[in-house]
Phi, psi and omega in degrees: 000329189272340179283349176301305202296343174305293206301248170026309194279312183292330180278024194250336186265028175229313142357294186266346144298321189290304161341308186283337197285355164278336187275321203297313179310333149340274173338296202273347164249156167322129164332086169097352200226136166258111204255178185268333149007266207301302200290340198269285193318332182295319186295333194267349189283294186299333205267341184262329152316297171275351185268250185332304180307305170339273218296320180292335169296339178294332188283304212289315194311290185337283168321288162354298202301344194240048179262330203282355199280008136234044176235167186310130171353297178316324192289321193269335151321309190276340153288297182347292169324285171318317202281353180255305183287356179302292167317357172280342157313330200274348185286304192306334158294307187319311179287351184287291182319327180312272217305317179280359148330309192277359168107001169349147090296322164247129209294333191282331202286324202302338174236055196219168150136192212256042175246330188215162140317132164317309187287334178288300202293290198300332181270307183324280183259020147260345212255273183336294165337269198328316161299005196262354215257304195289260169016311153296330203276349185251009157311309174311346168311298192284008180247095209291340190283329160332298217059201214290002201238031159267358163307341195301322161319290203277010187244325182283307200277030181268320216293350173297350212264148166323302191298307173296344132331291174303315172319317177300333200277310173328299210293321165303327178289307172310312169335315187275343169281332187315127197286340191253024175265129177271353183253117214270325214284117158297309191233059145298325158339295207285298164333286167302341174284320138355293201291295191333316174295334165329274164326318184288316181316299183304342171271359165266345193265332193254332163263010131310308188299316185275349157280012203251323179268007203286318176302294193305311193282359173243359135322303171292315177300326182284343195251004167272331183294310215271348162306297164308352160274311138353289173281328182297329182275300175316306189292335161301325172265347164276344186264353174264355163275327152316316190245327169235024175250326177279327178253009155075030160280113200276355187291329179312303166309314140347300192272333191256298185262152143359131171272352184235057146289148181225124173253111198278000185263309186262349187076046178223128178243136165121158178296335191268294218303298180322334162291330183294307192282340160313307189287299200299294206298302158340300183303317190262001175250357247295325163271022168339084183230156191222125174243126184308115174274302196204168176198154183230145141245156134201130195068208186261021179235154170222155195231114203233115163261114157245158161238166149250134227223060194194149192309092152314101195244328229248302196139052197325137179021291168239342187295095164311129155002130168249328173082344171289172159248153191222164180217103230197147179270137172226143156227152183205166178220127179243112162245131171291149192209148181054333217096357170229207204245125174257355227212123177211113172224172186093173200191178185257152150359065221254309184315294183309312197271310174342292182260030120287000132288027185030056181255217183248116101334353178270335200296000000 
């Protein structure tokens, strides 16, 4: 992921070197006229645009992808996609050099002849890319470590895409038919078709820099959840040892436990039998009261030490009424699913509460 947010920051500096090597090429021809100038810089403009830069954003996507790894199945499908069509970019430089290898004079005829259509090479290997791009860029939603500038993908490949290129070439060219337009001189045209590419650059450069931090920062996210999850779980286990183990509300238990609960101390599953043993301890406590020694969350279990307090009236376990009072320790462990409690193990002191109740401890 991190060698991704690279290739994306370089191809966001080569994007605006080529850029600039295009304005110089401007420059450097003659008002109306393709100078031997104008094509070696436009070539060396193009070949960095379209070669190295392509190929290091195919390098950054790949990396994007695996930003993805807790997100839907659909999602990483729908980058998976981008990220294969995304490399048909690659065509277009390559046929561009082919040809001038081959003595090409003109840099445009190359993407034409007798293997594609104007029109297939441009959709094929201009148009397609580009949707590999957009395609990540709405992936990109779903890539929490990105933060909050993750819509800037999917905002780099419209201003990236071909088609919005062209849209731009239209409208600036008709401009120029405009009567109340003041500049005789054309390539301000050219000069302004440039920012898009610009634009574009800068938006691989800044969303590389948040993929190149994209591991670390959904650290914190993840470790921010699960504190919050944690703690949100702990105040769930303190109020049903507080409302209902201590005050025998039982309504409590509906909203906190589970229907596929299982209580591993007595071996009763389901919301009533936990209520049962809740009931029973109240009948041999009646003056019951209970206070929190410590609590833990971690992860999706919480481990709650207490004590309880109270006049053996009921008949502590197999054992006739004693009338004594006792004071006695429990741990337990809850583990959570969803938000309520599917899991309940530990128990209280049975050695300990016995003989304060002056019973047989050997038993």
């Amino acid at each position: 992921m991190r060698w991704g947010g690279v290739a994306l920051v370089a191809a966001g500096i080569l994007g605006l070197v080529a850029s600039a090597l295009f304005v110089v090429a401007v420059i450097r021809a003659p008002e109306g006229t393709f100078s031997y100038a104008y094509e070696r810089f436009y070539l060396a403009a193009s070949f960095l645009q379209y070669a190295p830069r392509w190929a290091l954003v195919c390098a950054g996507l790949a990396g994007f992808y695996f930003s993805l790894d807790g997100a839907p199945e659909s999602v990483r499908r729908m980058a998976s996609t981008g990220v294969v069509l995304a490399p048909l970019g690659l065509v277009f430089p390559l046929t561009l050099l082919a040809g001038w290898a081959l003595g090409s004079q003109d840099v445009y005829s190359v993407s034409s002849g007798p293997l594609f259509s104007e029109k297939f090479f441009f959709v094929l290997f201009s148009v397609v890319p580009g949707a590999g791009v957009a395609l990540c860029g709405v992936a990109a939603f779903w890539a929490r470590g990105v933060g909050r500038h993750r819509f800037m993908l999917l905002a780099v490949s419209v201003l990236d895409s071909p088609l919005f290129y062209s849209l731009a070439f239209v409208i600036v060219s008709n401009s120029i038919e405009r009567p109340f337009f003041p500049y005789s001189d054309t390539r301000w045209m050219e000069y302004s078709l440039q920012a898009q590419v610009v634009l574009a650059s800068v938006g691989y450069l800044l969303f590389g820099r948040l993929l190149y931090g994209a591991r670390d920062r959904e650290a914190e996210i993840t470790a921010r959840e699960h504190r919050t999850l944690a703690e949100g779980n702990r105040r769930k286990a303190r109020r049903l040892y507080e409302a209902a183990w201590g005050m025998g509300a039982l309504a409590v238990v509906d909203d906190l436990i589970a229907g596929n609960f299982f209580d591993y101390e007595r071996g009763r599953r389901g919301r009533e039998g936990f209520k049962k043993s809740m009931s029973e301890l109240h009948r041999v406590f009646p003056d019951l009261t209970l206070s929190i020694e410590e609590q833990t969350a971690q992860g999706d279990t919480v481990t709650t030490r207490c004590t309880f307090s109270g006049t053996d009236s009921g008949g502590v376990l197999w054992y006739p009424p004693t009338g004594r009072h006792a004071t006695f320790t429990g741990a337990y462990t809850d583990r959570f699913s969803e938000g309520k409690i599917v899991e309940h193990h530990g128990g209280v002191d049975k050695m300990a509460l016995l003989e304060q109740l002056g019973l047989r401890t050997g038993v």
